[in-house]
C-alpha positions in Angstrom: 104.9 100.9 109.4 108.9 99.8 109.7 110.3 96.6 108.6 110.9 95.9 112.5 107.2 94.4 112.5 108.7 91.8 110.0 110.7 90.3 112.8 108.0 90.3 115.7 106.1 87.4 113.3 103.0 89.9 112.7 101.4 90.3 109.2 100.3 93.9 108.4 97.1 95.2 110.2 95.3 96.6 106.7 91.7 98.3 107.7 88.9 96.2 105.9 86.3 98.2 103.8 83.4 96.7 101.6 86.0 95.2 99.3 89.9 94.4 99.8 92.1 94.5 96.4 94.9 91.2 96.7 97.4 91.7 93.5 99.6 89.5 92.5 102.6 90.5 91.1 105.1 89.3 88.3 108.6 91.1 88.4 112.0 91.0 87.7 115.1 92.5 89.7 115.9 96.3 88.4 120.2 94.9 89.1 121.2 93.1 85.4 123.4 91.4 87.6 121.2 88.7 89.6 122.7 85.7 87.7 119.9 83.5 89.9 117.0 85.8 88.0 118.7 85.1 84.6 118.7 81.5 85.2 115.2 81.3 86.1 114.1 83.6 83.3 115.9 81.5 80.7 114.6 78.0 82.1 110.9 79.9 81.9 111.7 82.2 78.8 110.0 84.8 80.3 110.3 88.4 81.1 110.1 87.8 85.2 111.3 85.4 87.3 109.2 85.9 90.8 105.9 85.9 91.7 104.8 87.9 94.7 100.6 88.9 96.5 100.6 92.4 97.7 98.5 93.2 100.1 98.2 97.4 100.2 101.7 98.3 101.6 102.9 95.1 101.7 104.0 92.3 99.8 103.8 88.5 101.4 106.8 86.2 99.5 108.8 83.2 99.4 112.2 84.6 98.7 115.6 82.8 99.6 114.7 83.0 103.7 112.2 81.8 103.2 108.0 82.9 103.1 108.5 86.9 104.6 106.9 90.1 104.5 107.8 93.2 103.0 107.7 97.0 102.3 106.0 97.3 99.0 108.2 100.6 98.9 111.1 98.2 99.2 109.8 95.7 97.0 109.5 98.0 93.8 112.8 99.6 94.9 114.7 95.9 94.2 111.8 94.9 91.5 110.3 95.7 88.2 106.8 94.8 87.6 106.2 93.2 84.3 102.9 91.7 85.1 100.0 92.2 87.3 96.7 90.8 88.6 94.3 92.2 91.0 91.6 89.7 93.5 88.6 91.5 94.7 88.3 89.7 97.8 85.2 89.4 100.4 85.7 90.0 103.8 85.7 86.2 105.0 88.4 85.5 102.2 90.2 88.4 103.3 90.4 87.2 107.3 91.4 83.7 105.7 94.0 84.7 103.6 95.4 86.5 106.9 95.3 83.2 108.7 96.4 81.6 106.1 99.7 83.4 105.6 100.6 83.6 109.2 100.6 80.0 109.3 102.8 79.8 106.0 105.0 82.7 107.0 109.0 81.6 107.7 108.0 78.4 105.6 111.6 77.6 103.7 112.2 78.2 99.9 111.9 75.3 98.3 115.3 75.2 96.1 114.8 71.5 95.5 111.5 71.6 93.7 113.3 74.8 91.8 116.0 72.3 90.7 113.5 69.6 90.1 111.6 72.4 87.5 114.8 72.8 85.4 115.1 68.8 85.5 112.0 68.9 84.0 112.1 71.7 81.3 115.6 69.9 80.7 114.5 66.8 80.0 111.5 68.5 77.9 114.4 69.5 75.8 114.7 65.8 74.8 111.3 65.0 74.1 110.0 64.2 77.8 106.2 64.8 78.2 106.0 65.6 82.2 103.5 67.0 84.5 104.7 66.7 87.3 108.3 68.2 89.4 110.5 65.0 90.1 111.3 66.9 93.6 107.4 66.8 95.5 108.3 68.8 98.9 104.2 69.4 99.9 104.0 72.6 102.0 107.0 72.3 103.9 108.9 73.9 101.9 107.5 76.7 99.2 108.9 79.0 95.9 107.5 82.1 95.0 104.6 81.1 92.1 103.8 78.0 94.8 103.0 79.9 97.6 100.7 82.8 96.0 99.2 79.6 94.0 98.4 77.7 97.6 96.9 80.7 99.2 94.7 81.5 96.2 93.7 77.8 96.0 93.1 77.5 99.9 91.0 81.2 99.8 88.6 78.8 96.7 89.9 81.7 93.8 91.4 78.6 91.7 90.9 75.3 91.7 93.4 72.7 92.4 93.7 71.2 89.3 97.6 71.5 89.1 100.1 70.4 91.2 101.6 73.7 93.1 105.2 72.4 92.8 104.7 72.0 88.9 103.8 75.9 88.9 106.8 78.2 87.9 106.2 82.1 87.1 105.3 81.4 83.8 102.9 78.2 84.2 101.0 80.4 87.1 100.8 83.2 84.7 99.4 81.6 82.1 97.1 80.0 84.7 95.6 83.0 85.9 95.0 84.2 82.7 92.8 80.8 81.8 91.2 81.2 85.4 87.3 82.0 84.5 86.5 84.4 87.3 85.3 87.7 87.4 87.0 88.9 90.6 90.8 88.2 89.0 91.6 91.0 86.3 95.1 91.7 84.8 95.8 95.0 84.9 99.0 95.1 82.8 
């Protein structure tokens, strides 16, 4: 497949089997020169500053256009993975999670939720206790570790318990690693 399906609004056609692998991926860009990617990875002090869910060839995102699809071949060319989780998922989760991400796909990024998150590790600085993002957007607008953490939480994987604006790269990490289910396994 080209990236020209990208622009005709249609998700990747993957052929089911008995079981469908979803990863989730943690990376960082391969250029030292992103000065948006240090900033994030400072604010989080953590080795990556996206989160992306790959589905086979392809990898659905909230990048700076906002929710898109793309190449996984030209997502590892731009990306290093540092971290990375695979979902065995059923075949009604895995239609869902299609229907899901057609209906979040071209959502916009979120950049004032990203600001609110270094208000709040900011103001953490100072002695500040929060748990929530001063900037709540909902689901009109989403950031990377916000969208794979809605879809995940819409297919039942995890439960709600935190509020998906809250969740940088870091937070989600860390969430999936306490997550007690069988069917999500890091892989490295």
């Amino acid at each position: 497949m080209t990236l020209k399906l990208f622009k005709k609004d249609r998700p990747p056609i993957i052929e089911f089997r008995k079981a469908f692998t979803l990863s989730v991926y943690f990376v960082r860009p391969w250029s030292n020169w992103d000065l948006y990617a240090w900033a994030i990875r400072l604010f989080i002090w953590a080795p990556y500053c996206h989160t992306a869910i790959g589905f086979k060839d392809f990898i659905f995102e909230s990048v700076a256009r906002g929710a898109v699809w793309t190449s996984l071949k030209r997502f590892n060319a731009k990306n290093k993975v540092i971290a990375k989780f695979d979902i065995q998922l059923n075949q009604t989760q895995y239609t869902k999670l299609c229907a899901l991400c057609k209906t979040v796909e071209k959502t916009p990024y979120d950049w004032r939720a990203v600001m609110g998150l270094a208000m709040t590790r900011l103001r953490a600085l100072f002695g500040s206790k929060s748990t929530t993002n001063v900037v709540q957007n909902g689901r009109r607008y989403m950031f990377c570790s916000e969208l794979a953490y809605i879809l995940l939480c819409d297919l039942g994987i995890l439960d709600a318990k935190v509020q998906s604006d809250f969740l940088d790269p870091k937070r989600f990490l860390r969430y999936l690693e306490a997550a007690k289910d069988a069917r999500i396994v890091r892989k490295f």
